[in-house]
TORKOL-4160 file (C-alpha; in steps of 0.2 Angstrom, whole numbers, padded with zeros to 4 digits, m for minus):
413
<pt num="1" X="0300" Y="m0418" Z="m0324"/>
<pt num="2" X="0292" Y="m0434" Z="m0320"/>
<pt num="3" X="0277" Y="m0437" Z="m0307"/>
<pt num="4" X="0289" Y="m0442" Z="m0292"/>
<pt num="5" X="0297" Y="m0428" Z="m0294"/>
<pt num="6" X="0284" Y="m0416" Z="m0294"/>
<pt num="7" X="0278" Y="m0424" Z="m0277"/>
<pt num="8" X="0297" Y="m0426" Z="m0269"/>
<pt num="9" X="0303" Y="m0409" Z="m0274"/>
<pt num="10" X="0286" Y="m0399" Z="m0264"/>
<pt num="11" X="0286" Y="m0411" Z="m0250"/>
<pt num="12" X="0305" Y="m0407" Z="m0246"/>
<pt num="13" X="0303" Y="m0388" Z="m0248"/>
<pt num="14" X="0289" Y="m0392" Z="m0235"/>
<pt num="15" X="0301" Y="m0401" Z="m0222"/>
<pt num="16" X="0315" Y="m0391" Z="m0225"/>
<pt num="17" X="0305" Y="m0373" Z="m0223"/>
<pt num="18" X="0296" Y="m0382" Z="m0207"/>
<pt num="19" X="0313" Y="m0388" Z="m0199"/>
<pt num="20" X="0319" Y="m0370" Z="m0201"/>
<pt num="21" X="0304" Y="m0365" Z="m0191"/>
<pt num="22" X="0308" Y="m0377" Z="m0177"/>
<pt num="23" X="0328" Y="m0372" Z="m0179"/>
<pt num="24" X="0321" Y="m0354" Z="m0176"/>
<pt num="25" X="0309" Y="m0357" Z="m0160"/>
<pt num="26" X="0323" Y="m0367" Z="m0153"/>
<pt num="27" X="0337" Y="m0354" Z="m0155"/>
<pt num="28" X="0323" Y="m0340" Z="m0150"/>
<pt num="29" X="0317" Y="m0350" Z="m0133"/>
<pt num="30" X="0321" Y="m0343" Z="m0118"/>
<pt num="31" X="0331" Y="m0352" Z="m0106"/>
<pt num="32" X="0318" Y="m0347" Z="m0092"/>
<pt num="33" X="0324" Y="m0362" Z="m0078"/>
<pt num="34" X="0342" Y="m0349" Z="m0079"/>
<pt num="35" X="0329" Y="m0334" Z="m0080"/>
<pt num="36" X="0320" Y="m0339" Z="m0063"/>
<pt num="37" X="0335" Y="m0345" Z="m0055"/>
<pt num="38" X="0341" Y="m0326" Z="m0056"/>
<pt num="39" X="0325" Y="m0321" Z="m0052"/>
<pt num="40" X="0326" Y="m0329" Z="m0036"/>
<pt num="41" X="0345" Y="m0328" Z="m0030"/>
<pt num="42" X="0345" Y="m0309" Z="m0037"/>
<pt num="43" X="0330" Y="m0304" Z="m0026"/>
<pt num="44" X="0338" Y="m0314" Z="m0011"/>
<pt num="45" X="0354" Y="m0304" Z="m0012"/>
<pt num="46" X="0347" Y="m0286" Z="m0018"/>
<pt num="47" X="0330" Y="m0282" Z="m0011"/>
<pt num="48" X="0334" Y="m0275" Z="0009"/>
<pt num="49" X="0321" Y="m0285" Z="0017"/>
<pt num="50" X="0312" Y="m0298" Z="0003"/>
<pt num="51" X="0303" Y="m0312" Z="0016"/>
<pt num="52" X="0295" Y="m0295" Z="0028"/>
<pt num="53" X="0277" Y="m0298" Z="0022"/>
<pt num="54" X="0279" Y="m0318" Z="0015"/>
<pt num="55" X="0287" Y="m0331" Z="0023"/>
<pt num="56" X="0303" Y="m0338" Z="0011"/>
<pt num="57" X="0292" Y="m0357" Z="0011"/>
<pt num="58" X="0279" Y="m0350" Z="0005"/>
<pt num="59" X="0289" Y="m0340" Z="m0009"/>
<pt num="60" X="0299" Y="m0352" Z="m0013"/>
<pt num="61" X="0284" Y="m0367" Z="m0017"/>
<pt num="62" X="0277" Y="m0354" Z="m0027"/>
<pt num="63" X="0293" Y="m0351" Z="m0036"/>
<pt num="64" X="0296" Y="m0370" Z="m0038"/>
<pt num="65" X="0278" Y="m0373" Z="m0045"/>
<pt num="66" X="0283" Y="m0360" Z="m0058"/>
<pt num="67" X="0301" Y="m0365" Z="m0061"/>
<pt num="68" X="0295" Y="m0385" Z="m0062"/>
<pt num="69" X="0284" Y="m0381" Z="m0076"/>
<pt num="70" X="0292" Y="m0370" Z="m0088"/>
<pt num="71" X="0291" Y="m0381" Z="m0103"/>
<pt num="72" X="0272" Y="m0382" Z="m0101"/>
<pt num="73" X="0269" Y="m0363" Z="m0102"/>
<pt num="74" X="0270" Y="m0353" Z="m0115"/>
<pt num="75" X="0283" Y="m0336" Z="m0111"/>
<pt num="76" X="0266" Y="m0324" Z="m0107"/>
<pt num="77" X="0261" Y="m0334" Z="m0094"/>
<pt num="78" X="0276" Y="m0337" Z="m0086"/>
<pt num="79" X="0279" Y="m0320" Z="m0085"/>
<pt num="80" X="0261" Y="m0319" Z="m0077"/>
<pt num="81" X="0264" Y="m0331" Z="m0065"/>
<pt num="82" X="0279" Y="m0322" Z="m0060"/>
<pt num="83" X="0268" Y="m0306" Z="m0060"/>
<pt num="84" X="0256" Y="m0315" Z="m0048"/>
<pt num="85" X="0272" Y="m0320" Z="m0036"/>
<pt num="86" X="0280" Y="m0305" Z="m0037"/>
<pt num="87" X="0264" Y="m0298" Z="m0028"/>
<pt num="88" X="0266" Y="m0307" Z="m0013"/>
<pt num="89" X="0280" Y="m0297" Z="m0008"/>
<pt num="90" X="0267" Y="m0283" Z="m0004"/>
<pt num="91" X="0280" Y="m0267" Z="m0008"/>
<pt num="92" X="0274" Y="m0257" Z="m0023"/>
<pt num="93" X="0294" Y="m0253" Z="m0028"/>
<pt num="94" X="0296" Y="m0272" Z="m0031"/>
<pt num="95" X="0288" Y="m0278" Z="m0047"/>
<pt num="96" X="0286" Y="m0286" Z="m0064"/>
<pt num="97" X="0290" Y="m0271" Z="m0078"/>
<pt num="98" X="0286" Y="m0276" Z="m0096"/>
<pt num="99" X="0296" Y="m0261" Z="m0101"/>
<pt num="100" X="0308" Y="m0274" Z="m0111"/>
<pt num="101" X="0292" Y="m0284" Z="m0116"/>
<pt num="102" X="0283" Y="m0280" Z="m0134"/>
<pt num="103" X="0264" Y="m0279" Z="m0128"/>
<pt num="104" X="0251" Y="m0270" Z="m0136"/>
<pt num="105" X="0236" Y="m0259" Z="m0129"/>
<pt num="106" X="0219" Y="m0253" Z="m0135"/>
<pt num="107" X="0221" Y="m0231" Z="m0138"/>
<pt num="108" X="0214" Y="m0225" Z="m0123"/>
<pt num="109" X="0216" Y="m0222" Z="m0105"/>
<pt num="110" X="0206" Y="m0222" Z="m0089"/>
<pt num="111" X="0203" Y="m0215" Z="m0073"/>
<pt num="112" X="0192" Y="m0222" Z="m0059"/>
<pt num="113" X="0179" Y="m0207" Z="m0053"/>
<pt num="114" X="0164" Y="m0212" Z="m0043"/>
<pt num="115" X="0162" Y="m0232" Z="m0044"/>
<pt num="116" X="0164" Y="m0230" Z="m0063"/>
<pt num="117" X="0180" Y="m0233" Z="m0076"/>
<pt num="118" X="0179" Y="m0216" Z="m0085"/>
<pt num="119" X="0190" Y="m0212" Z="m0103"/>
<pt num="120" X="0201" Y="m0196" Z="m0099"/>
<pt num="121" X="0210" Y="m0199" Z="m0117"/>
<pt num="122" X="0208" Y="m0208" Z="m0135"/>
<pt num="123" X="0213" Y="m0207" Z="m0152"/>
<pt num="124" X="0205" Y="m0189" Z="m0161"/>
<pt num="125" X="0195" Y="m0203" Z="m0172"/>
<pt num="126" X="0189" Y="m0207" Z="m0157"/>
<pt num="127" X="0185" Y="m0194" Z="m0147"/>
<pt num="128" X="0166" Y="m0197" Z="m0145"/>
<pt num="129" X="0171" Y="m0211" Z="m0133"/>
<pt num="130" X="0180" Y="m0197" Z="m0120"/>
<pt num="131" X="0170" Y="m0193" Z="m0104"/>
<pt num="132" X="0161" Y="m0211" Z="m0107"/>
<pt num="133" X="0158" Y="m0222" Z="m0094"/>
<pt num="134" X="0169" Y="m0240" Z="m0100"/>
<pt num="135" X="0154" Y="m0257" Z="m0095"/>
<pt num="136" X="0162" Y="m0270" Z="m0104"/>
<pt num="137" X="0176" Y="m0277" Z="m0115"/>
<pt num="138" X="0170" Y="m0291" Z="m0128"/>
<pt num="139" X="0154" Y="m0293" Z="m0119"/>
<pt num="140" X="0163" Y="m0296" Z="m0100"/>
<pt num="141" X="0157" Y="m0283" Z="m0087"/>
<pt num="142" X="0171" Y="m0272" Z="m0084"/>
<pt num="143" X="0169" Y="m0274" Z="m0065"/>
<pt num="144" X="0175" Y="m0294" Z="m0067"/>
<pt num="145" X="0187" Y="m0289" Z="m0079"/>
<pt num="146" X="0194" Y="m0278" Z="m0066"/>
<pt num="147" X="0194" Y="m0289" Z="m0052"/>
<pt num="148" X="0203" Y="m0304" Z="m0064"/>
<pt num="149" X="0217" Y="m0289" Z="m0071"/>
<pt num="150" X="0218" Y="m0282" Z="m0053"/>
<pt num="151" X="0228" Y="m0297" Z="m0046"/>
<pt num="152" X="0241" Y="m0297" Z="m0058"/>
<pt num="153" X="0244" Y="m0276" Z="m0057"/>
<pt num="154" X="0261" Y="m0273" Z="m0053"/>
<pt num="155" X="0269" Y="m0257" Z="m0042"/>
<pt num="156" X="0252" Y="m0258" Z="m0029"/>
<pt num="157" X="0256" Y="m0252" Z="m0012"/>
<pt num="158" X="0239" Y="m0251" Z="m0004"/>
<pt num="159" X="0219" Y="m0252" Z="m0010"/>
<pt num="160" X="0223" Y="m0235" Z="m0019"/>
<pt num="161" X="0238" Y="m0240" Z="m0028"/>
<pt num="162" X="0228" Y="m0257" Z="m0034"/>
<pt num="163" X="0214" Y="m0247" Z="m0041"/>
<pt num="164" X="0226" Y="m0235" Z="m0049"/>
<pt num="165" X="0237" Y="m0249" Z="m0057"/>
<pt num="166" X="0222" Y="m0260" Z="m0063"/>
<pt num="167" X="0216" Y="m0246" Z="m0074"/>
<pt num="168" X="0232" Y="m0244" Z="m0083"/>
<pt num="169" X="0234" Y="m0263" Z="m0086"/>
<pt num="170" X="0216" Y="m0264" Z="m0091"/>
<pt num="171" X="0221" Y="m0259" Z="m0108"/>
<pt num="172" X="0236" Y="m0272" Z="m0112"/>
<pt num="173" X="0230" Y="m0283" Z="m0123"/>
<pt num="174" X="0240" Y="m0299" Z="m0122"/>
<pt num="175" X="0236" Y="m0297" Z="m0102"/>
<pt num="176" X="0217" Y="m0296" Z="m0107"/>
<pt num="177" X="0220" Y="m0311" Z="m0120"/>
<pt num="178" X="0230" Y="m0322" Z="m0108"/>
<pt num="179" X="0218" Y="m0320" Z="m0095"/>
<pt num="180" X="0204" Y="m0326" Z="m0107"/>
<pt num="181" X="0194" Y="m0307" Z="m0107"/>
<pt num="182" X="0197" Y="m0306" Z="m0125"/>
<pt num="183" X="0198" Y="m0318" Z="m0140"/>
<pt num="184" X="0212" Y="m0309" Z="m0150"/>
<pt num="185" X="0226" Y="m0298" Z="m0145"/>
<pt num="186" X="0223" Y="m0288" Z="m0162"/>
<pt num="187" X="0207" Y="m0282" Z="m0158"/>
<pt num="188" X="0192" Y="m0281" Z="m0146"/>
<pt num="189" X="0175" Y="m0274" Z="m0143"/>
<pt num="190" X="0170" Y="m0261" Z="m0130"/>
<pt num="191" X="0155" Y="m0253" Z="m0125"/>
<pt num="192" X="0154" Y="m0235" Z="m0118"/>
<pt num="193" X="0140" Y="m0228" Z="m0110"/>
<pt num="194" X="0139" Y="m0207" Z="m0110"/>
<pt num="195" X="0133" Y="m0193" Z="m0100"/>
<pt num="196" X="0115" Y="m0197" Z="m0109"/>
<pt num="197" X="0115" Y="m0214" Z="m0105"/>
<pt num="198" X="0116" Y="m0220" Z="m0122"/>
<pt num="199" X="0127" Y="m0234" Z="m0124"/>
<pt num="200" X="0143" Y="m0234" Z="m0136"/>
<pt num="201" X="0149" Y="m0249" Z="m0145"/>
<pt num="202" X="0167" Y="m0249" Z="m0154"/>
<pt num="203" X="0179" Y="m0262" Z="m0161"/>
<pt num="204" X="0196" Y="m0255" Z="m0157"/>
<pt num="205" X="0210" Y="m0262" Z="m0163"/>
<pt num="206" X="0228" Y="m0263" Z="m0151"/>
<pt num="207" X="0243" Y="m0253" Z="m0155"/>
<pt num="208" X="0261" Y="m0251" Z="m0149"/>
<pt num="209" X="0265" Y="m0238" Z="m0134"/>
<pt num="210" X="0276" Y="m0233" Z="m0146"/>
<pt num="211" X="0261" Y="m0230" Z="m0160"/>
<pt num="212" X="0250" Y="m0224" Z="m0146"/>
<pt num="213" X="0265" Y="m0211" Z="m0139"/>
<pt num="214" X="0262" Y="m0204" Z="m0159"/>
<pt num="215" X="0245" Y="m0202" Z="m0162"/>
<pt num="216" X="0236" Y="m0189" Z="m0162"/>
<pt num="217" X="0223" Y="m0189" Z="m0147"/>
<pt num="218" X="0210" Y="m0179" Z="m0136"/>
<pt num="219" X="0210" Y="m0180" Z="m0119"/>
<pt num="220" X="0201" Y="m0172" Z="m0103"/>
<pt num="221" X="0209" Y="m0157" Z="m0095"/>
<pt num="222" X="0201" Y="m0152" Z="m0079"/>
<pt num="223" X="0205" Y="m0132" Z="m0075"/>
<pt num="224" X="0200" Y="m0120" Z="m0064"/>
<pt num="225" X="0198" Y="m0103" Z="m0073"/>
<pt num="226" X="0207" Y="m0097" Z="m0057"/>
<pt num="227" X="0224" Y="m0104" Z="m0062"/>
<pt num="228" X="0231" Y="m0099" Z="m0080"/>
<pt num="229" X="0246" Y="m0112" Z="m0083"/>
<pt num="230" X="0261" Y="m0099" Z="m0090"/>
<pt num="231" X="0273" Y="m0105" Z="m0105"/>
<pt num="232" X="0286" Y="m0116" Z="m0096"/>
<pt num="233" X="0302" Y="m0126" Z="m0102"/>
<pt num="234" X="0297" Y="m0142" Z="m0089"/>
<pt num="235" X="0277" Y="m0146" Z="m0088"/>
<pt num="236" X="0280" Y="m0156" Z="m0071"/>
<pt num="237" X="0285" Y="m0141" Z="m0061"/>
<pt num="238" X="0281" Y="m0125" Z="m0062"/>
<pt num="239" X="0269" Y="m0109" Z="m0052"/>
<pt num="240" X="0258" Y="m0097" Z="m0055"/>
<pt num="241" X="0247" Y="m0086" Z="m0047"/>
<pt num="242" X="0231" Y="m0088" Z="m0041"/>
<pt num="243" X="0219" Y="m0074" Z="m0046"/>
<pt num="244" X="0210" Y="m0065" Z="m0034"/>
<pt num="245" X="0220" Y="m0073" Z="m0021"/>
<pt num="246" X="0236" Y="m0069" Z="m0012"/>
<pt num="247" X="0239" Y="m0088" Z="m0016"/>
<pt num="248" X="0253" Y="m0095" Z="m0027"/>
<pt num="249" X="0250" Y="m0114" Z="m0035"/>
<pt num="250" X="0265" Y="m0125" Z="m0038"/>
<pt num="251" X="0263" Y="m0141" Z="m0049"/>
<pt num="252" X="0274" Y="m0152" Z="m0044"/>
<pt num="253" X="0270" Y="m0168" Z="m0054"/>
<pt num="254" X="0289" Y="m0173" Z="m0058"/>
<pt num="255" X="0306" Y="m0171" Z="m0052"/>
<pt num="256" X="0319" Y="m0160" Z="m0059"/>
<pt num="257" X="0338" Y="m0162" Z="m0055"/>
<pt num="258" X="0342" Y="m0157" Z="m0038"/>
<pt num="259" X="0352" Y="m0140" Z="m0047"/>
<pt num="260" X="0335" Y="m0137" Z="m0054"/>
<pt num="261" X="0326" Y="m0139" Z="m0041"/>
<pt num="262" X="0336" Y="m0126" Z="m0032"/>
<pt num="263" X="0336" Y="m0112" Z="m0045"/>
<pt num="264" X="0316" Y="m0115" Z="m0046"/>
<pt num="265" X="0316" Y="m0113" Z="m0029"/>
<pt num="266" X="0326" Y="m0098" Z="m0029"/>
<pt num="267" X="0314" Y="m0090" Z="m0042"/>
<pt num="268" X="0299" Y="m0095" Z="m0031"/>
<pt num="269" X="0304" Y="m0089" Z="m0017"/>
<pt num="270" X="0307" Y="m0072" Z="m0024"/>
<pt num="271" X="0292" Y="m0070" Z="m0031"/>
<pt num="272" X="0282" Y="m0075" Z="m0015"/>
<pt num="273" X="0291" Y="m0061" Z="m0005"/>
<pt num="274" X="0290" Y="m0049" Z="m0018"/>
<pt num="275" X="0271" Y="m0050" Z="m0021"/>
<pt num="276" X="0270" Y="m0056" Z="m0002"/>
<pt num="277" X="0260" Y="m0072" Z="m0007"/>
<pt num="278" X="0250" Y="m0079" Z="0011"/>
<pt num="279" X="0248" Y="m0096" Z="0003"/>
<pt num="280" X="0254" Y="m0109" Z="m0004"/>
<pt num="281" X="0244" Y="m0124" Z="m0013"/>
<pt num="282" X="0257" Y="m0137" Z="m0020"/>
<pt num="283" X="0251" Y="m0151" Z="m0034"/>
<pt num="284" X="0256" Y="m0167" Z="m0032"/>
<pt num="285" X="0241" Y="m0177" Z="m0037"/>
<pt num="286" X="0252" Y="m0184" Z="m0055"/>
<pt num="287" X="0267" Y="m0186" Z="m0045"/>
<pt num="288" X="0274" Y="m0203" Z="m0047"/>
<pt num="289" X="0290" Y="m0202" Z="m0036"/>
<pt num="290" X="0307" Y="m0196" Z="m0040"/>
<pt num="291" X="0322" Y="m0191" Z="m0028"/>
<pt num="292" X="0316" Y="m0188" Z="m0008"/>
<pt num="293" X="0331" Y="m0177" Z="m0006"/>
<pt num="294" X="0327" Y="m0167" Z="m0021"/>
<pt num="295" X="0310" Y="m0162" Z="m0014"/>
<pt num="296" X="0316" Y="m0159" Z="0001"/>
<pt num="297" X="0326" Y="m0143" Z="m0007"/>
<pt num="298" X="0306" Y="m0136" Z="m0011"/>
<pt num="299" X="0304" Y="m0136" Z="0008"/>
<pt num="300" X="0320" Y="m0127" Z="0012"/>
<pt num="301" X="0316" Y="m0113" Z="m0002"/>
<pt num="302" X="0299" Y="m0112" Z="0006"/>
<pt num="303" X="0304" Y="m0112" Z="0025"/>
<pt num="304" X="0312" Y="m0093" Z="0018"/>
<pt num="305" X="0299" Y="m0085" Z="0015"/>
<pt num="306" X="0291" Y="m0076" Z="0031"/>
<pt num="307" X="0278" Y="m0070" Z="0022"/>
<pt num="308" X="0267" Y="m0086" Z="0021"/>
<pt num="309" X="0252" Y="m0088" Z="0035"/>
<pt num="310" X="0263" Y="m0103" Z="0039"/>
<pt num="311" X="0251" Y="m0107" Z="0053"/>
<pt num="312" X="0234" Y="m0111" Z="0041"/>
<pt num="313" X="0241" Y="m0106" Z="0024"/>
<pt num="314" X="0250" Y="m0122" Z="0016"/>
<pt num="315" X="0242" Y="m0137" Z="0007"/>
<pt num="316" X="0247" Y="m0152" Z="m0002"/>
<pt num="317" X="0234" Y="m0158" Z="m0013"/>
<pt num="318" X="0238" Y="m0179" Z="m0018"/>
<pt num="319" X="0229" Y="m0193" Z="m0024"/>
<pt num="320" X="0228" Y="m0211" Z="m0026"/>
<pt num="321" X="0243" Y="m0210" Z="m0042"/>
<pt num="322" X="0254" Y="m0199" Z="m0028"/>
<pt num="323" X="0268" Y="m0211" Z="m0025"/>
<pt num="324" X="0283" Y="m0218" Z="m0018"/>
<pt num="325" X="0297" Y="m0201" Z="m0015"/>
<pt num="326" X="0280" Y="m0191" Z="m0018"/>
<pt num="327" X="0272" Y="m0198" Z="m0006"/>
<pt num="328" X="0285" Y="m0198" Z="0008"/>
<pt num="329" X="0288" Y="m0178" Z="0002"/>
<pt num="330" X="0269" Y="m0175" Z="0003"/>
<pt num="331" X="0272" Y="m0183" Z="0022"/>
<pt num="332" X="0288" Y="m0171" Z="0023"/>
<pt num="333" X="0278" Y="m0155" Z="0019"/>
<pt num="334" X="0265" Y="m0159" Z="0032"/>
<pt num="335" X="0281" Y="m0159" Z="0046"/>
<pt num="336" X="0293" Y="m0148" Z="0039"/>
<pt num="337" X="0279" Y="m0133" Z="0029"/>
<pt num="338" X="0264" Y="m0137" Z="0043"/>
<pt num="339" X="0254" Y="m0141" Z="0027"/>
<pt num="340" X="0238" Y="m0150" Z="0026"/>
<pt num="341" X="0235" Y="m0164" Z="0015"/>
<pt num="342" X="0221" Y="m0161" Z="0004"/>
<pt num="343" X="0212" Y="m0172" Z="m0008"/>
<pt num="344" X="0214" Y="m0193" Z="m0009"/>
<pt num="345" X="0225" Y="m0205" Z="0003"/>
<pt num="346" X="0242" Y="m0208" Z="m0008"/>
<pt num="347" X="0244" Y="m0224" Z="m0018"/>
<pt num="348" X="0260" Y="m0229" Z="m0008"/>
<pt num="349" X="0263" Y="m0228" Z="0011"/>
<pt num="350" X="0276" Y="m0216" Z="0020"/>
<pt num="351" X="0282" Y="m0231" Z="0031"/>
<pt num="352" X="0285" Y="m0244" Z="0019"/>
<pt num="353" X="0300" Y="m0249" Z="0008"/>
<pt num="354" X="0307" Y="m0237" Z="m0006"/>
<pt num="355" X="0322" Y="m0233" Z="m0016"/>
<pt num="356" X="0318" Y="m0242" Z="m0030"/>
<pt num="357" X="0332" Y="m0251" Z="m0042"/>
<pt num="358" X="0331" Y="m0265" Z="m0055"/>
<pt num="359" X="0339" Y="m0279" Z="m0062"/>
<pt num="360" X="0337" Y="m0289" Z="m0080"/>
<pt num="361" X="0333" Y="m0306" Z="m0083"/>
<pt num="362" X="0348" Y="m0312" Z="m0094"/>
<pt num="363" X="0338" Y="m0321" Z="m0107"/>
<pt num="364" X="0319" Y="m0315" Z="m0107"/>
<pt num="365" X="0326" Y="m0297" Z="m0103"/>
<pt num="366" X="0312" Y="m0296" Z="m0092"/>
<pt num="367" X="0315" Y="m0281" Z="m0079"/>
<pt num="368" X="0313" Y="m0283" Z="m0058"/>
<pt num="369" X="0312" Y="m0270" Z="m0049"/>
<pt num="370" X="0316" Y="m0270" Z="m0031"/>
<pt num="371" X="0317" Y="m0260" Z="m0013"/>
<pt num="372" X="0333" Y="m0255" Z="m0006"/>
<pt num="373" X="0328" Y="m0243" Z="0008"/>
<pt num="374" X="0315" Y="m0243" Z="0022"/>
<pt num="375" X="0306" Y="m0227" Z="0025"/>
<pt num="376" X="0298" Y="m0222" Z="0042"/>
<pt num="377" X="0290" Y="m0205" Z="0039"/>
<pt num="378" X="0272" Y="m0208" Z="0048"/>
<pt num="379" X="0268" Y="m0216" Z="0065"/>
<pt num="380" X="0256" Y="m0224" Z="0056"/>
<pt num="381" X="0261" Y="m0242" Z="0050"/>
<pt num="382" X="0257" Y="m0245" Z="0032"/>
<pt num="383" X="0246" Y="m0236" Z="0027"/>
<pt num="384" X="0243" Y="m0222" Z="0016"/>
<pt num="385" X="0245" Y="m0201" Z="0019"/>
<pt num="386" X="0229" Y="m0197" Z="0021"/>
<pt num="387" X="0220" Y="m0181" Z="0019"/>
<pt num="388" X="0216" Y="m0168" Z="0031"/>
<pt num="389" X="0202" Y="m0164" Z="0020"/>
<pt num="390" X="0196" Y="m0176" Z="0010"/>
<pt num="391" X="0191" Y="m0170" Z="m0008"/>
<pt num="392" X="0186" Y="m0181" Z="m0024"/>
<pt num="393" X="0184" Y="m0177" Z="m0042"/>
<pt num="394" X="0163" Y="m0177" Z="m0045"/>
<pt num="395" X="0156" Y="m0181" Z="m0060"/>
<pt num="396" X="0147" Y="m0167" Z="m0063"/>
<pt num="397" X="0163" Y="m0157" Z="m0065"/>
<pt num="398" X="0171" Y="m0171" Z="m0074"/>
<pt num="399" X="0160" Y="m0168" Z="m0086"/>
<pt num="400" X="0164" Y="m0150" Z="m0086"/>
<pt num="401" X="0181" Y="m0151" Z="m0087"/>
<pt num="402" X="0182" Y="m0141" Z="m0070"/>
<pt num="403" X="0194" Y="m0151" Z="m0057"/>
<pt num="404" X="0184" Y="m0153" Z="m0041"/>
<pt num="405" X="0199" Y="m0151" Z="m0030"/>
<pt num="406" X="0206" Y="m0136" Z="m0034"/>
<pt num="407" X="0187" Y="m0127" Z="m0034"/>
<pt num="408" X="0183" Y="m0132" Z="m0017"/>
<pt num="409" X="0199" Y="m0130" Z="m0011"/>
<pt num="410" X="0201" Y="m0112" Z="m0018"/>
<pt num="411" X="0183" Y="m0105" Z="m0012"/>
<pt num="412" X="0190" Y="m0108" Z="0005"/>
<pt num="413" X="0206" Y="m0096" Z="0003"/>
């Protein structure tokens, strides 16, 4: 082989490996002009009210500012500026879900407790992180991360619903990336700081939800020694007695089919006449919506029961992830049951648009979700449920692992 074709033959390996690559971007680009064209007509035609909080010019210069630039964003932040526009619809049933979207997030999760970001579950190799108090990623305070993360959270129906959201998008990593928090999607550093104030620093590395869904973690359980959980089939709903009460508690963090819900309600109602139960406390502070009409079948077993001091003896405990059909059933039971709401204000409103559906973006696959109905279930325009009697999770008990809610709310039975 001579010393041309030593040079030639490497070089044209080189150009035809590098016009592969550009063949395989151009066939793996998405057509997102087409994409947001769908975005926009589908929207138009499907959601029941979509101009009810912004005007259509305003949408729509925001929708051309995106849809004129396509070919100078990268996919991640178009789907972040339609993140951002999707929020000026102001409904949390109409949104941006990265469901079809392969992101990654750091291994654990947080809840907001008394002004701080708080991890309630990690990896087991991480567990001396749990109970800590999150101050920063890569250096950032975690309050400006928050405030950058919180405008593009989707699904937010009020100042409840925001907080809520932002801590479960505080921990995607390509958001934190393209938002300039972190400096590569693989890994970032954290710092803790725990009960002792002692401050924890850790370089976590991102996973898939699916990696995450597998491991094995710890997490924070908060009890009351009162209520013993009993072995069940479905961990969303289920009762139990409460000991040295004549109170049942029903943990109603899911919905069931409406047939289930009617032979659970069946088997409750028994029980409550037979051991003449007075109260009645139900759970639905992790209840993230469902079917209305199914919950309104729980009311209907309940109203049977003579037995129940229906004139003080029903509560409804919610918080700020208590949402859409929850929230609207939790505002039910206050009508229906006489019951008082006890704990936070609900993350979505009782008047407000509900009856949430979806639609897929042909080429990007990324999934809209919209409102087909409008709910009027308060005199009160949009705004949340609120308690009765306003409880919060403490610290103290956090720490404890004793659900603050449930204590307080007990002692007074």
């Amino acid at each position: 082989m001579n010393s041309f074709q030593k040079v030639i033959i490497p070089v044209s390996i080189f150009i035809v490996s590098a016009f592969n690559i550009v063949l395989a971007q151009t066939a793996n680009k998405i057509d997102w002009e087409e994409d947001l064209k769908v975005y926009k007509e589908s929207l138009e035609q499907k959601h029941i009210d979509l101009y009810h909080s912004v005007s259509k010019e305003t949408f729509l210069t925001e929708w051309s500012k995106i849809y004129d630039n396509v070919e100078s964003l990268n996919d991640f932040d178009i789907i972040l500026k339609l993140m951002r526009l999707t929020r000026r619809i102001n409904d949390g049933h109409t949104a941006i879900s990265l469901r079809n979207i392969p992101t990654h997030r750091f291994p654990f999760e947080i809840e907001f407790i008394e002004g701080q970001w708080y991890v309630t579950k990690t990896l087991k190799e991480n567990k001396q992180i749990l109970k800590t108090a999150l101050e920063s990623i890569n250096g950032i305070p975690i309050d400006t991360v928050a405030k950058k993360v919180s405008e593009f959270a989707q699904f937010v129906e009020n100042e409840y619903s925001l907080k809520e959201r932002t801590g479960s998008y505080l921990t995607t990593a390509e958001l934190l990336f393209h938002l300039n928090m972190i400096d590569t999607m693989n890994d970032a550093k954290f710092s803790f700081r725990d009960n002792n104030k002692k401050l924890l620093t850790m370089e976590l590395a991102a996973i898939t939800d699916e990696q995450w869904e597998g491991s094995d973690v710890s997490n924070i359980n908060l009890t009351v020694p009162e209520i013993k959980k009993p072995t069940i089939d479905n961990p969303d709903l289920w009762y139990t007695s409460i000991s040295g009460t004549m109170a049942v508690y029903i943990n109603f963090a899911g919905y069931p089919s409406f047939e289930e819900m009617q032979v659970f309600g069946a088997q409750l109602v028994s029980d409550i006449q037979e051991k003449k139960i007075k109260q009645v406390i139900i759970d639905m502070r992790d209840n993230g919506g469902g079917d209305l009409y199914v919950g309104t079948v729980l009311a209907y077993a309940l109203n049977l029961a003579d037995c129940i001091d229906w004139k003080n003896g029903v509560f409804v405990l919610t918080s700020n992830k208590t949402f859409s059909a929850a929230t609207s059933n939790a505002a039910l039971f206050k009508q229906l049951l006489n019951a008082k709401i006890v704990g936070q204000p609900t993350g979505s409103n009782p008047n407000g648009y509900q009856d949430m559906d979806s639609f897929t973006l042909p080429d990007s696959k990324l999934v809209i979700t919209y409102s087909k109905r409008l709910f009027r279930l308060s005199p009160q325009e949009s705004t949340p449920l609120q308690p009765d009697i306003i409880i919060n999770q403490q610290q103290d008990d956090f720490f404890r692992g004793v659900d603050t809610v449930l204590k307080e709310l007990i002692r007074t039975l």
